[in-house]
C-alpha positions as a printed NumPy array, in Angstrom:
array([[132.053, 129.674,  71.824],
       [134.423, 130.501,  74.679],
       [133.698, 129.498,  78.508],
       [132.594, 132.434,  81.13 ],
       [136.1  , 131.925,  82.533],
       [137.766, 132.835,  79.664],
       [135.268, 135.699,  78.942],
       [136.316, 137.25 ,  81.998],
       [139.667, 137.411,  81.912],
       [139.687, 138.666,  78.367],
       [137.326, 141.875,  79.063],
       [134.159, 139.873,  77.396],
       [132.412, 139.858,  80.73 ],
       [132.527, 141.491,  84.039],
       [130.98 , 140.641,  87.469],
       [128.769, 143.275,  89.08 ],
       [128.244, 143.878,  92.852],
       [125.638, 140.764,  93.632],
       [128.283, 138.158,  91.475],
       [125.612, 138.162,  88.379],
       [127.626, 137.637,  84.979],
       [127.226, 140.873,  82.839],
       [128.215, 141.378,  78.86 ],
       [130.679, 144.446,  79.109],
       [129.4  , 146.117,  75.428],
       [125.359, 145.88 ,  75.833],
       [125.732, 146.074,  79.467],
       [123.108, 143.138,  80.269],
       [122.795, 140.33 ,  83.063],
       [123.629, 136.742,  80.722],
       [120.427, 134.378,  80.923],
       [120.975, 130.629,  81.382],
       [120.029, 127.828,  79.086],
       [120.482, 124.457,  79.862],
       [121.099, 121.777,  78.165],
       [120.845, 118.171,  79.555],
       [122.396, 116.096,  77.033],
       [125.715, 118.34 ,  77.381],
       [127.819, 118.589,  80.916],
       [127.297, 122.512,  82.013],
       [124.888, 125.093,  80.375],
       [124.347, 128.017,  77.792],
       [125.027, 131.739,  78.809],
       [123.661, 134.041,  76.34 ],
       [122.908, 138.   ,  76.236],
       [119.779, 138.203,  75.347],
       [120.605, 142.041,  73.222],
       [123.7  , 140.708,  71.131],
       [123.021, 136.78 ,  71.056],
       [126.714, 136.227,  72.086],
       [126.996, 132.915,  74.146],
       [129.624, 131.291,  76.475],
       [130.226, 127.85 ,  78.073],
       [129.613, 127.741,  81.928],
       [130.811, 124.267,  83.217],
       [130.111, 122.813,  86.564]])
């Protein structure tokens, strides 16, 4: 699992027009889980399962 960050400057990810977070090959706005035992949450697309670390 690779941070957002790091998702975006590869190509993984792309930001559209309002700043949402969107996975470049299904094309899909990344839903948030959180998790409170771990510092920063979960993105996931919810078509390919991929997921990526957002810290705060």
């Amino acid at each position: 699992m690779q941070s957002v960050r790091k998702g975006l400057r590869d190509g993984d990810l792309e930001k559209d027009t309002y700043g949402r977070v969107l996975c470049v090959p299904c094309q899909k706005s990344l839903t948030t889980q959180d998790n409170p035992d771990e510092l920063g949450s979960i993105r996931l697309c919810p078509d390919c399962g991929e997921e990526w670390r957002e810290l705060r």
